[in-house]
Structure formats: C-alpha cells, structure tokens
N, C-alpha and C positions, 0 to 999 in steps of 0.2 A: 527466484520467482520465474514461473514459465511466461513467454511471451509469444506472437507468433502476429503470424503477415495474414490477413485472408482479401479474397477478391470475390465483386457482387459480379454475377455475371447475367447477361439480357436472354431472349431467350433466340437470338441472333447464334450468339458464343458470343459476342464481345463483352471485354470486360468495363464496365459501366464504372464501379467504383472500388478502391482499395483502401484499407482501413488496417489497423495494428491495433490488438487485444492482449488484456493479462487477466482480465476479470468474468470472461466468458466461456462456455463450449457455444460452439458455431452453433448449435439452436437458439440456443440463449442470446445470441448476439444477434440472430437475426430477429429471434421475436422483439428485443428493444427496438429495435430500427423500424423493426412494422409496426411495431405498435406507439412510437413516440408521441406522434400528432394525437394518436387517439388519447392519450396519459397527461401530456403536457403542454397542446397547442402547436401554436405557433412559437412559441417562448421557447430559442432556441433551434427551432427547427434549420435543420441546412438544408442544401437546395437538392441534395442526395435526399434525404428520410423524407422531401416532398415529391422529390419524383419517385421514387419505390412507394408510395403511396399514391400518388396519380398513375402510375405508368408498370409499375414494377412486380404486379399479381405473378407472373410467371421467373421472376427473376430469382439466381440459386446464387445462396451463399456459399463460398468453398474455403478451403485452407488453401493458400500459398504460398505458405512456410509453416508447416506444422507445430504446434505448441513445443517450447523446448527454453531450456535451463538459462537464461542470458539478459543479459539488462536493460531497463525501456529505452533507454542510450543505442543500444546496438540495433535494438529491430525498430525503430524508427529510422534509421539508416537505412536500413535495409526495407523498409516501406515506402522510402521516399528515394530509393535508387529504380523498385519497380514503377513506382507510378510515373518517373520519368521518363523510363523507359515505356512503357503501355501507353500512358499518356489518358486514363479515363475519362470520360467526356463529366463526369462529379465530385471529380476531386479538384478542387480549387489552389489547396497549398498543396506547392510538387515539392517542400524541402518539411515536411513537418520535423524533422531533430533540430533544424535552425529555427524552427517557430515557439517551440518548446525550451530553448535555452532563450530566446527573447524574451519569452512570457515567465520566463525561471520558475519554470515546470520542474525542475530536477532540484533536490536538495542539496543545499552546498557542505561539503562537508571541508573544515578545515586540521 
C-alpha cells in the first residue's frame, strides 16, 4: 500500500503541521481537513483542523515524502522523525509510530 509524509504550510513558509496519509491525493486530504468542522463538529476536532479553519485560508498542503510502496510502520517513523525535527507549532504527538503501537493501531500478526 502507498503511504507518504505531507506538511501544511502558513503563508509565512513555516511549516504549521505534518501529517502521514495512505488513503488520500493531497486535494483530498486537504479538502477533509478544511472541511472537518463544517461535516462533523467539534467531535473530534484537533487543534490543527481548528486552526486551518480559524486562521489557515491561505495555508498550502504539500507532499514531504511523496506517495510510495511501504508500510504505516515505516512512514510513521519517518513523520515522527520530521516533526521532531521541524518541530510544528500543531502537531502535538512528536512520536506518532510509539502512539500507534500503544493504541495497537497495527494488526498483530502471529
């Protein structure tokens, strides 16, 4: 299955928030994000999909690691190496593949 990194960016260049997709093209992913609040509330809302809604009109979705063949294991690694690194002022969890086997997110296979 493809997965891939993408980053929200301000209209600064900073990059505001990073996120990890298998189920989206970058339009796609950005119209749920714009459009959460308006679909489903507050139920759910994080404090990213409320600020790109108060604040975020000009803000551009990008790829930061382009869609590609590898498992939610690995690009969660690798989205929780960049947000460490970047440090976005909306991302809250900076280890999402350690939050993901806590919440046992991943199927076990024995």
């Amino acid at each position: 299955m493809k997965h891939a990194v993408y980053e929200v960016v301000n209209e600064d260049g900073d990059v505001v928030y990073i996120g990890s997709t298998s189920k989206h093209t970058l339009a796609g992913l950005e119209d749920n994000h714009r459009k959460w609040l308006e679909k489903w509330g507050l139920s759910g809302a994080t404090t990213f999909r409320q600020a790109l809604t108060d604040n975020g009109q000009d803000w551009t979705f990008r790829w930061a690691q382009e869609p590609s063949e590898c498992s939610k294991e690995y690009i969660e690694i690798c989205e929780g190496a960049l947000i460490r690194y970047v440090k976005p002022l909306y991302n809250l969890d900076m280890n999402p593949y350690e939050s993901s086997v806590k919440h046992n997110r991943y199927a076990r296979t024995v």
